[in-house]
N, C-alpha and C positions, 0 to 999 in steps of 0.2 A: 570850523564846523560846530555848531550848535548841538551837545546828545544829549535825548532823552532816554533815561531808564526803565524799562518797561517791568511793571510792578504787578505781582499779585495781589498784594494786597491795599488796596486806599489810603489807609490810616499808616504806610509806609513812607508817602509821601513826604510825610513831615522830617523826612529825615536827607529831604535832597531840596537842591534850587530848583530844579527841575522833576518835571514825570510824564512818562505816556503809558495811561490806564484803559483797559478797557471796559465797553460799556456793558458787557459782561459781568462784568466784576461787581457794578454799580446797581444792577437790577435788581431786585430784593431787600437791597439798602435803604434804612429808613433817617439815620442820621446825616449830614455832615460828615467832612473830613477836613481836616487841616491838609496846605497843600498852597505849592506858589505857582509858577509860570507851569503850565501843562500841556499836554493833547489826550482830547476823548478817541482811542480807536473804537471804528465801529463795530469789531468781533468780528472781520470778513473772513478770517483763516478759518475760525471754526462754524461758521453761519456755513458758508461756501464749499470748504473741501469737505466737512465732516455730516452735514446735512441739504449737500446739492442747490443751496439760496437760503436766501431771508428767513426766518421764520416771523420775523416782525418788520410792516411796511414802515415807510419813510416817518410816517408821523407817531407813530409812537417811538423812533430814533430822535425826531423834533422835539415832542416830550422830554426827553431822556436828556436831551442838551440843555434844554430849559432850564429842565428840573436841577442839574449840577453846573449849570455855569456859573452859579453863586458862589461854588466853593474856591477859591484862590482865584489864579488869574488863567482862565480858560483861552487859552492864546489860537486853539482848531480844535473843529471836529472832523478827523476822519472821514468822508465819504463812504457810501458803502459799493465798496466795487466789486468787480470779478476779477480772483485772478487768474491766471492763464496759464500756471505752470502744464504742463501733459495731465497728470493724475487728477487735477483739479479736473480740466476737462475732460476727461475721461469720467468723472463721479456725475459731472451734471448733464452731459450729453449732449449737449451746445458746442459749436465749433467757437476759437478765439474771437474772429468778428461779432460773434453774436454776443461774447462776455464782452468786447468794449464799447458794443452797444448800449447794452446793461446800466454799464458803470456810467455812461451820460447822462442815461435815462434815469438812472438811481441819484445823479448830483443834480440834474436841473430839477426833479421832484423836490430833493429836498432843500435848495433853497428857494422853489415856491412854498415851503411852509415858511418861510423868514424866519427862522431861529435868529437870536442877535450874537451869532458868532460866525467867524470865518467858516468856512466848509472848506476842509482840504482837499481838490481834487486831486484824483488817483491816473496817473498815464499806465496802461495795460498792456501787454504782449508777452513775445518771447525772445524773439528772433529783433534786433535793432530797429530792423525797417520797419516791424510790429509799430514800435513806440514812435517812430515817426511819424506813421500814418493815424494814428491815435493822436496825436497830438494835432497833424491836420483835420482831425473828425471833432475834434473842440472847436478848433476857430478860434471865433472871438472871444468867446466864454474866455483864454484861461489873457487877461491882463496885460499889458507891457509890466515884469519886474513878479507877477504871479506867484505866491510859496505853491507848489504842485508837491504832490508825493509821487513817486517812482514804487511801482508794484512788482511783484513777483518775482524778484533777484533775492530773496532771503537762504532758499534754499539752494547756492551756486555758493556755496562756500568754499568749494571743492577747486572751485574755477574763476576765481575773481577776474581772471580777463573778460568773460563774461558781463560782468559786472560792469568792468570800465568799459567796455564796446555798448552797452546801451546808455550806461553815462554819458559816453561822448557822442551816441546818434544823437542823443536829445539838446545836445547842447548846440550841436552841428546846426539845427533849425532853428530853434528859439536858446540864445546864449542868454539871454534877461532872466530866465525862469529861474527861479531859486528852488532846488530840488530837495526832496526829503526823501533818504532814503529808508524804506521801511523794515524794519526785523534784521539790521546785517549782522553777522557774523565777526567776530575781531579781525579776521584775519583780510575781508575786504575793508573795515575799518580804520586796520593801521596800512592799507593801501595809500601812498600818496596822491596817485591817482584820483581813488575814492573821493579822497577828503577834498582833493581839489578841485571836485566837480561839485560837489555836495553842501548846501548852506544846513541841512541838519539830518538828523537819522537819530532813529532810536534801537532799541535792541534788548532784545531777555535770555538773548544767549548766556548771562553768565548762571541764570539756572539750569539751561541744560549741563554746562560746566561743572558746576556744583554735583551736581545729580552724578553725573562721571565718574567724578571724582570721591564718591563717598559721603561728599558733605549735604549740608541742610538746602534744600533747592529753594526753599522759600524765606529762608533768610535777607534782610534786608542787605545785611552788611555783605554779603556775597554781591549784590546789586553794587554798592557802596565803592569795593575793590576793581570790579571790573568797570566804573564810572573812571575812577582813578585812573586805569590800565589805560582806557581809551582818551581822558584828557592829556594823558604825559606820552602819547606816541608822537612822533615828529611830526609835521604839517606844515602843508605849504599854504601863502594867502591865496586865500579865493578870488576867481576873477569877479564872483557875483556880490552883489548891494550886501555887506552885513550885518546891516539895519536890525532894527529888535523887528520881529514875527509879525507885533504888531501892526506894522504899517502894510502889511498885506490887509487887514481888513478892511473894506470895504470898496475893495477893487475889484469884487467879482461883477460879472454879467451875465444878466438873466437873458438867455436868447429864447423870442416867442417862437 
């Protein structure tokens, strides 16, 4: 399993082989950063649960990918999806079919603006058979062999079987799909299960961690330790392709 770091700050990057930044973080930014293999999130956590959607449409996200895909090696961006947790749905007032409506209708937008990067699409639900039929409401769109993100298990920390139960709906229908699991928690992390479903995932759990704990939350090196934490848990090989990221791009499909 491939993890990326998820970083407050840009200019932190240069302190890892990998990062997943958001595009949050990068709005306002006038320079530059150092920075090697990454993923731009789209800010869906706080676009979505904390202000009910977007506040900015798909092309000015197109922008924004443009504008920073120069910096290192922009490996995805993000899609911008809904997710589906109860509370989520519960702030925007939309029922979950209408979020994983959304979330098609927000990737097939954005790659009719043709950024020259991959677009990570996002599978949505709650309940297993959610992300099944989600994943039959793609079709053709996601690839034989596809990198997808897997949404809305960040917050089941509590309950990693969870976790592995839509891991393995999705694997149950399309086993080729190389999944990314978004925002996990260590403790689905050092899951063998987890890792064994999973070709990457990222995570910022160790500042909440931090912050718990007394310590500095936006410290890199807190990032740095819990990178450690999660490369040295045991793991099993993956059944799926564990090819660099890269050759997922340009396997998507645009459906008119």
């Amino acid at each position: 399993m491939i993890f990326f770091p998820g970083l407050h700050q840009p200019s932190d990057a240069q302190h890892f082989d990998r990062a997943f930044i958001s595009v949050n973080r990068l709005r306002g930014r006038s320079s530059d950063f150092t920075v090697r293999d990454w993923i731009m999130d789209s800010g869906a956590f706080t676009e979505v649960a904390r202000h009910g959607g977007y506040r900015h449409g798909v092309e000015r996200y197109a922008f924004d990918i443009g504008r920073w895909s120069r910096c290192g090696n922009l490996l995805a961006a993000a899609a911008q999806d809904y997710m589906c947790e109860p509370f989520v749905i519960a702030r925007t007032g939309l029922d979950l079919a209408t979020h994983q409506r959304l979330t098609i209708e927000r990737y097939d937008a954005l790659l009719g603006c043709d950024p020259h990067t991959y677009i990570l699409p996002a599978l949505q639900g709650y309940a297993p058979a959610d992300y099944v039929r989600h994943v039959d409401a793609y079709g053709q769109r996601l690839a034989a062999g596809a990198w997808v993100g897997v949404g809305s298990i960040c917050k089941r920390n509590a309950s990693v079987g969870s976790v592995e139960a839509v891991l393995r709906a999705i694997r149950g229908v399309r086993p080729d799909l190389r999944l990314h699991g978004f925002g996990l928690k260590i403790t689905a992390l050092q899951s063998d299960a987890v890792r064994h479903a999973l070709y990457s995932a990222d995570s910022m759990a160790w500042s909440f961690n931090a912050r718990m704990q007394g310590r500095n939350a936006n410290d890199w090196r807190e990032a740095a330790r819990f990178e450690r934490r999660v490369s040295t848990s045991p793991t099993q090989r993956s059944l799926l392709d564990m090819s660099h990221p890269e050759m997922a791009i340009g396997a998507q499909r645009r459906i008119a």
